[in-house]
C-alpha positions as CSV (number, residue, x, y, z in Angstrom):
1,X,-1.5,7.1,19.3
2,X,-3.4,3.5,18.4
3,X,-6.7,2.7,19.2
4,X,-7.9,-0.3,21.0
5,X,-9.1,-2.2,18.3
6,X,-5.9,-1.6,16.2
7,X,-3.9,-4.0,18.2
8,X,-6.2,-6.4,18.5
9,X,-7.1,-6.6,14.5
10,X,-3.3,-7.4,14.2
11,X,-2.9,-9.4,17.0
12,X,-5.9,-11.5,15.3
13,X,-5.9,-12.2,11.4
14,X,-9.9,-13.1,11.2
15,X,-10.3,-9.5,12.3
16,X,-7.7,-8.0,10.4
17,X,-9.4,-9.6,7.2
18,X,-13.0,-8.8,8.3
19,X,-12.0,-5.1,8.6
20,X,-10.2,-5.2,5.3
21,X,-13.2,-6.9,3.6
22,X,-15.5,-4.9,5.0
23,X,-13.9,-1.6,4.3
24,X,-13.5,-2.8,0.6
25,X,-16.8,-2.8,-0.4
26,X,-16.6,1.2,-0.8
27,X,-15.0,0.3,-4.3
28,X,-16.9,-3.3,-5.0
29,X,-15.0,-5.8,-3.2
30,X,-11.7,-6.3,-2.3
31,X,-10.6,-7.9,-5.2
32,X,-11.5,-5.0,-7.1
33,X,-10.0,-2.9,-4.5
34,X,-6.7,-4.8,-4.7
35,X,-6.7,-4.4,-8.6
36,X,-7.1,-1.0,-8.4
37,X,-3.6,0.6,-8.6
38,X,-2.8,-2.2,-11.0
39,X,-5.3,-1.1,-14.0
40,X,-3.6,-0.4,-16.8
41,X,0.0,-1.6,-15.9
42,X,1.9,-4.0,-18.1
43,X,3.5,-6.5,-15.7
44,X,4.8,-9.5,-17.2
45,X,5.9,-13.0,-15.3
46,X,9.4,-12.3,-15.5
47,X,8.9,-8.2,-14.4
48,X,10.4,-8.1,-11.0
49,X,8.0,-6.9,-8.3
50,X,8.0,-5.6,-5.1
51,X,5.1,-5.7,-2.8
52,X,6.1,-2.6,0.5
53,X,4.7,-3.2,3.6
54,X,3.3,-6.5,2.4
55,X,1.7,-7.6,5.7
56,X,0.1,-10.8,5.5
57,X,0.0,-11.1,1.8
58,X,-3.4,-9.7,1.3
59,X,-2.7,-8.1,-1.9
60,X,0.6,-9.9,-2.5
61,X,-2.0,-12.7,-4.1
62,X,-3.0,-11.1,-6.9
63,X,0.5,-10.2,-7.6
64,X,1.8,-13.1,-8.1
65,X,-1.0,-13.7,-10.9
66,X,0.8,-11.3,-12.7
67,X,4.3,-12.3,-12.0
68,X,6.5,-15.0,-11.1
69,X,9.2,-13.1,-9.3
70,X,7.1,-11.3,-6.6
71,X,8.8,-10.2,-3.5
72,X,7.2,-9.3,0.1
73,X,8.9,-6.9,2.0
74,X,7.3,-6.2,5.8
75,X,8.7,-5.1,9.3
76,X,6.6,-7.1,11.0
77,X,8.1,-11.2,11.2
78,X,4.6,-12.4,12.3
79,X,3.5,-10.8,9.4
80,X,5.8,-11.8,6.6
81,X,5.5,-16.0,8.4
82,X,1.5,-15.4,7.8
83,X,2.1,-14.3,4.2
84,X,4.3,-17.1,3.2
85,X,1.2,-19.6,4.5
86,X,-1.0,-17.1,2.5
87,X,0.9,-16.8,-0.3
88,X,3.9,-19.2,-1.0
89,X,4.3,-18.2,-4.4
90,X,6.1,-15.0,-3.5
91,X,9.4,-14.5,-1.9
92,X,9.3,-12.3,1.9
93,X,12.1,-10.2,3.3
94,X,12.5,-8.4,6.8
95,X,13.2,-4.8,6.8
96,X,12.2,-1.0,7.0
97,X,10.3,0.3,3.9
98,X,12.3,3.7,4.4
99,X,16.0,1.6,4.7
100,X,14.9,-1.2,1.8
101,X,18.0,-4.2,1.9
102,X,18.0,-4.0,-1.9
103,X,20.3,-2.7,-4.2
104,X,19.7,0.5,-6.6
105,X,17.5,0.1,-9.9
106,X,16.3,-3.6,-8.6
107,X,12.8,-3.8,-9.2
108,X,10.2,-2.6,-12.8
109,X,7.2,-2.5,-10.6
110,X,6.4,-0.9,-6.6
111,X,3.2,-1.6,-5.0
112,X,1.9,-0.6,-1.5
113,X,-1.4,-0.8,-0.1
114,X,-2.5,1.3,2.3
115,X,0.4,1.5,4.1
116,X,1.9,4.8,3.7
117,X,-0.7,6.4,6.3
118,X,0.8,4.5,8.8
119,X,4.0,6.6,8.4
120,X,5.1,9.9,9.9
121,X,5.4,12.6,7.7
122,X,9.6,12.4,7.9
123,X,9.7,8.7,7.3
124,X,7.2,8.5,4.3
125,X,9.2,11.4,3.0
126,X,12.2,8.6,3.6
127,X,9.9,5.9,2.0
128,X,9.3,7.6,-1.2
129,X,13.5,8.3,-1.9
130,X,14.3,4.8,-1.4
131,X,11.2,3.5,-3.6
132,X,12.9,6.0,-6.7
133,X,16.4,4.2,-5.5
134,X,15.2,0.2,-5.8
135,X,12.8,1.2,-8.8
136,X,14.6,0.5,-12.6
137,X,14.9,3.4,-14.8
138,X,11.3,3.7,-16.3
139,X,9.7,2.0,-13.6
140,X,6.2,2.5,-12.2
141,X,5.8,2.8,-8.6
142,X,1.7,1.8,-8.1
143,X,-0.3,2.6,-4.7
144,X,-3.5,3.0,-3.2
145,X,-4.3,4.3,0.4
146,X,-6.7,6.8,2.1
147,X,-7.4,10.6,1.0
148,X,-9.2,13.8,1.9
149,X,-12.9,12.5,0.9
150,X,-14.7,15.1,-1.5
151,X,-17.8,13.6,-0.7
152,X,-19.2,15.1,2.3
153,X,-21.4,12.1,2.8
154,X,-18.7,9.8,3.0
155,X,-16.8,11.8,5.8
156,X,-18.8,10.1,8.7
157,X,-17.7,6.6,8.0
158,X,-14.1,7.6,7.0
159,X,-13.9,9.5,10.3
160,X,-15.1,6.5,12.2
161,X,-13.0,3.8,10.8
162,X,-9.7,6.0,11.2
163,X,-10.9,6.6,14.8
164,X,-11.5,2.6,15.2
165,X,-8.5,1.5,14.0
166,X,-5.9,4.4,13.0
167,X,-3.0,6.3,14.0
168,X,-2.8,10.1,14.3
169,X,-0.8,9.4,10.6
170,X,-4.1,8.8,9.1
171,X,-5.3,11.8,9.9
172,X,-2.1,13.4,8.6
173,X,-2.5,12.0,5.4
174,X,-5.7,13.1,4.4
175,X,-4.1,16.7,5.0
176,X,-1.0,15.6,2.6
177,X,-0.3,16.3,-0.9
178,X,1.2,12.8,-1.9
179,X,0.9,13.4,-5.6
180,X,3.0,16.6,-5.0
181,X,5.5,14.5,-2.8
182,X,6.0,12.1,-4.7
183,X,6.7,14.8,-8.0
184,X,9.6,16.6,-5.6
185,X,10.9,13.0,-5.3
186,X,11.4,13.1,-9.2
187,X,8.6,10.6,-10.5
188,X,6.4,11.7,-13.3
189,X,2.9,11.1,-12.3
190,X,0.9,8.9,-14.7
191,X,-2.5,8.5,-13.4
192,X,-4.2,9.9,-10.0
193,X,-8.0,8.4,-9.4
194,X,-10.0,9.0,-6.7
195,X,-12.9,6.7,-5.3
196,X,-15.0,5.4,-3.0
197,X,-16.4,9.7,-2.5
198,X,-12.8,10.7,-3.0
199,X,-11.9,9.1,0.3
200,X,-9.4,6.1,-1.9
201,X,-6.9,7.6,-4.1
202,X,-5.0,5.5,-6.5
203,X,-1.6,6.7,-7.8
204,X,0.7,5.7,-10.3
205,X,4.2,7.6,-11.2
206,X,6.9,6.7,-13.0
């Protein structure tokens, strides 16, 4: 069940990036934070990215620093017309992350950004197969999104933000092994970071 203020910080983008800014500055900033699950990766301007559950572009920005064939993908039309103000460089398609409209082996690099809390346990299950379909053999699926904090003193804000603005799936996530999902899908994991009191994790598989 959504919150109250959930809604709203869609419904308005100032609040939306407020939240996001704000939340950010667990890891430094949110350029930082949006760089995190790219450290390390070799992405060239011809590499063909996706950017999954792209929403209004925030990270899709420093993407297309990287690449010149950067591609949005969102279920959410208001969404995807607000990235391609925010970020024209890239190229935006409607549809559901776990029924992507792409063929197999399209793309060398998948990024999401906190997004796969957002998803029931079946669906991100869903999400995870059809990110190993679209990916190109040898290609690095890159995320970064909420997890189990191992820092007791960081529990009390973490709790608080997910009861602000956050689904039930939140909460479900922090309980989920994603590293260990995402090995039963049949990547090979390449680096697993946690931050921000071990309530951010970064993954990358391949």
């Amino acid at each position: 069940m959504a919150t109250v203020l959930r809604p709203l910080s869609y419904k308005y983008q100032w609040l939306y990036d407020g939240i996001s800014q704000l939340a950010a500055l667990a890891v430094g900033g949110e350029k930082r934070f949006h760089h995190l699950p790219l450290q390390g990766l070799t992405i060239h301007s011809e590499s063909k990215v996706l950017d999954l559950c792209c929403g209004s572009g925030q990270a899709t920005q420093y993407l297309v620093q990287y690449s010149q064939d950067v591609t949005g993908l969102d279920v959410s039309l208001v969404s995807l017309q607000r990235a391609e103000q925010n970020v024209p460089q890239a190229k935006y398609v409607e549809g559901f992350a776990e029924e992507m409209p792409f063929p197999e082996n399209q793309f060398d690099v998948v990024h999401t950004s906190v997004a796969l809390h957002e998803m029931p346990p079946s669906i991100l299950r869903q999400i995870l197969t059809e990110v190993y379909r679209v990916l190109k053999p040898g290609g690095v699926f890159a995320l970064v999104d909420f997890h189990k904090p191992t820092n007791f003193l960081f529990w009390p804000g973490v709790a608080l933000f997910l009861w602000l603005f956050e689904t039930q799936t939140a909460w479900q996530l922090l309980e989920t092994d994603l590293v260990g999902l995402l090995k039963e899908t049949g990547f090979e994991v390449c680096e697993h970071r946690l931050y921000a009191g071990g309530s951010l994790q970064m993954i990358q598989v391949r």
